[in-house]
N, C-alpha and C positions, 0 to 999 in steps of 0.2 A: 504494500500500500504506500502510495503518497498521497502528500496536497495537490489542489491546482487552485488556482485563483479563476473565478467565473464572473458571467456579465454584471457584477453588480459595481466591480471594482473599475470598470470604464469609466471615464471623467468623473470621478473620485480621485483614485490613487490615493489613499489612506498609504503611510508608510510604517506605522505601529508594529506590523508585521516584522520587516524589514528589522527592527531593532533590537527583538528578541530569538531570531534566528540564528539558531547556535554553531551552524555551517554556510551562510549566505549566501543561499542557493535562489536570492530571489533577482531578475531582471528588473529594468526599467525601459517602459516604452514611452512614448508621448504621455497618452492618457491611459496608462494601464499598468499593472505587475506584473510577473507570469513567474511560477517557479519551476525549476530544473529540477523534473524527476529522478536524474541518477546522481543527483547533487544531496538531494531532498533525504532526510535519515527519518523519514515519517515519526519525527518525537510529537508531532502535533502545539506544539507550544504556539505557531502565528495563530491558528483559526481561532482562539477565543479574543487575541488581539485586535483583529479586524473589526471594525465600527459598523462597514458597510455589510458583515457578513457575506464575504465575497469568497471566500477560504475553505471548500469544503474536500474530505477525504475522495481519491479518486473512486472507494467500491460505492459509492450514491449512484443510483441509477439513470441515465441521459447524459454522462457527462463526457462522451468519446468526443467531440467537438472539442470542449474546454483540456480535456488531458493532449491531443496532440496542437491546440494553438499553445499552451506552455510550453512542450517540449522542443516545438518549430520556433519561436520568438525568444528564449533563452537560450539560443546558438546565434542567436542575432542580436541582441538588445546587450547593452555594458551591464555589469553587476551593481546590485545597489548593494551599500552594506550599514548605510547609516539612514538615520529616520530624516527626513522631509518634510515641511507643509504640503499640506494636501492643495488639490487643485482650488483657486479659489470660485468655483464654483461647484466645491462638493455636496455640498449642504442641499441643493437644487436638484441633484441628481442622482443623488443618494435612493433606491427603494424606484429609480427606474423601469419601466420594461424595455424589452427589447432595444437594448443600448449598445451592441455588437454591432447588429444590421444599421445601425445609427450613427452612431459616432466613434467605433476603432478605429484608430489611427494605427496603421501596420509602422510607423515610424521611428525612429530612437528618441529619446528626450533634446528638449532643443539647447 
């Protein structure tokens, strides 16, 4: 088992996670996290840190989409390894739907 980070954490970016991960196995893209499965020691410690509950184990059902855009975009995106302000319009977008088809940005941070 691992984490993956899912659509909630798009135009958020909460980096809470990011600060207590005890191997820093998380990416940064524009508006997004993603974490690196063979990086990832599944101790679970980000998912209660995430505000937007964006952080769920990959055995939850539907989630083949979100387990290969983490493992595609964390061969691409620089490592984060310390915490951030979140986007300043998290609070707005927080509890989104469909914010993938929306607003991913396949990009790196600018």
């Amino acid at each position: 088992m691992t984490y993956v980070v899912t659509d909630n954490c798009i135009k958020c970016k909460y980096t809470d996670c990011v600060e207590v991960c005890p191997v820093d196995c998380f990416y940064e893209g524009e508006n997004f996290l993603v974490i690196n499965p063979d990086e990832c020691i599944d101790c679970g410690v980000c998912e209660p840190e995430c505000p937007a509950e964006a952080i769920l184990p990959d055995t939850e059902p539907g989630l083949e989409k979100w387990i290969e855009l983490n493992a595609e975009y964390s061969e691409k995106w620089p490592n984060i390894t310390e915490k951030k302000d979140p986007l300043p319009d998290a609070e707005e977008f927080d509890g989104k739907e469909n914010k993938f088809e929306k607003y991913f940005s396949p990009n790196p941070p600018a």
